[in-house]
N, C-alpha and C positions, 0 to 999 in steps of 0.2 A: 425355775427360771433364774431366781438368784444365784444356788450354785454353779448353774452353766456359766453364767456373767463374770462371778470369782472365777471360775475356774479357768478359765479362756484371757479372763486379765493377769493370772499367776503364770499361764503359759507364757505369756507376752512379755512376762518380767521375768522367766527364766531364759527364756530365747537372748533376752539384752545384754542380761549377767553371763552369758555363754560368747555373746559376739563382741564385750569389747575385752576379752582374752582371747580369742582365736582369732582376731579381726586379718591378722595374715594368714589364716590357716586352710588348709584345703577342703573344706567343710564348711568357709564361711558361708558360699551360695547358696548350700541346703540349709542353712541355719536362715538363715532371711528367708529363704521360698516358706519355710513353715510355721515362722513366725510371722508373713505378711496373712499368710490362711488364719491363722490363731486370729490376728486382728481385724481381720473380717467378721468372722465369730465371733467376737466381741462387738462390733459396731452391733450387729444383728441383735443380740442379746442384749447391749442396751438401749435399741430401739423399740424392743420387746416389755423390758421391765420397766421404761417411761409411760409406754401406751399404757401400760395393763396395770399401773400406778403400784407396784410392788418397790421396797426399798432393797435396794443394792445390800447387802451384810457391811457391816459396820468395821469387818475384819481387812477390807480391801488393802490399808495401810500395811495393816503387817504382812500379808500376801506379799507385798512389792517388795519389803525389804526381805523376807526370807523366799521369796521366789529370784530375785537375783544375785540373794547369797547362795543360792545352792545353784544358780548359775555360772556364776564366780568362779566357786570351790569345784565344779566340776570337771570345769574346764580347764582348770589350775590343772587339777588329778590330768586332765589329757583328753586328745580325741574322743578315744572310747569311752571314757568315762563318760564325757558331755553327752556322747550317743544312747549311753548306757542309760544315764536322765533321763533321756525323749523316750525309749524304750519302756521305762518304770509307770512315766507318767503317764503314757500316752495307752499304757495296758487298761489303768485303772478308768482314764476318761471312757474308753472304749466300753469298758463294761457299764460305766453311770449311763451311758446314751443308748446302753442296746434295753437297760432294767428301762430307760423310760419312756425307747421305742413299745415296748413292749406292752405298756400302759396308757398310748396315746391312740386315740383316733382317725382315723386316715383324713390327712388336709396338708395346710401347706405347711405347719409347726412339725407334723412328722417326717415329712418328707424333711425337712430343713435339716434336721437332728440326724436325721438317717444319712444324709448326705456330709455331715459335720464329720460325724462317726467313721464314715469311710475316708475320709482324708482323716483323722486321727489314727486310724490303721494305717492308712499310707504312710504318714510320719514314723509309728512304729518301726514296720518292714525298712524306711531308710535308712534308721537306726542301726538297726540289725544287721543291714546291709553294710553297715560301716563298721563293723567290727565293735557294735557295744556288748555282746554277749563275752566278749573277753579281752573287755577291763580289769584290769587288778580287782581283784574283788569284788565281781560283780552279782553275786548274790546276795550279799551283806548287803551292798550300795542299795541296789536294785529294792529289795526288803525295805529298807529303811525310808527309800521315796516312797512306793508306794504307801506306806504305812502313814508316813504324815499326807500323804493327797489324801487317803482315808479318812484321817482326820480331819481335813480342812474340807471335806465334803461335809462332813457331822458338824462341823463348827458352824460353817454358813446356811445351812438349812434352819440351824437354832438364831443364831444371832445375824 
């Protein structure tokens, strides 16, 4: 539950660092539709981790600032690049919520997950659809997110 909570608030701060560079740009309307679902997901998550009396990660602060610095710098690099983000991030979310579909019980917690998961695909697929697979570099780019969402999956499960 913590990670989903990080994770969903790190979407929400890269969505911000993405929309106040492209805020003219022709992408800004899929950038808010996805980052308004992210903050649904987030209200969810921490209406989840209040009830069920679990602490949020202690990492949230640095999430914010390296979640809208590499929203920033992504969207600096360009369209594709920003999409190329969503793309990266949104592979690795996808797999965290199908390992925990996996391991949940049937109620209303999995269906909620399972239905998160399929609008995180959706965001994927827009991505894509917008030409992030060919960003400058987007296998590097792409590598490189994923590997730190990796990481800040391992980080907030610890701390």
């Amino acid at each position: 539950m913590r990670v989903n909570h990080a994770g969903e608030y790190g979407a929400i701060c890269i969505y911000s660092g993405q929309k106040f560079i492209l805020k003219e740009s022709s992408i800004i309307n899929k950038i808010i539709k996805m980052e308004e679902q992210e903050k649904k997901h987030f209200r969810y998550f921490s209406e989840k981790i209040k009830k069920q009396k679990i602490r949020p990660t202690v990492l949230l602060p640095i999430w914010c600032v390296l979640g809208v610095s590499l929203g920033v710098a992504t969207a600096i690099m360009g369209k594709k690049a920003a999409m190329a983000c969503t793309a990266a991030v949104e592979e690795v979310i996808e797999e965290h919520y199908k390992e925990q579909i996996s391991r949940l019980e049937d109620g209303e917690l999995r269906e909620t997950i399972s239905k998160f998961r399929d609008e995180e695909l959706e965001h994927r697929d827009i991505a894509i659809g917008h030409n992030a697979e060919s960003a400058f570099g987007y296998n590097v780019l792409s590598s490189f997110i994923k590997t730190g969402c990796k990481a800040a999956i391992y980080l907030s499960k610890l701390i």
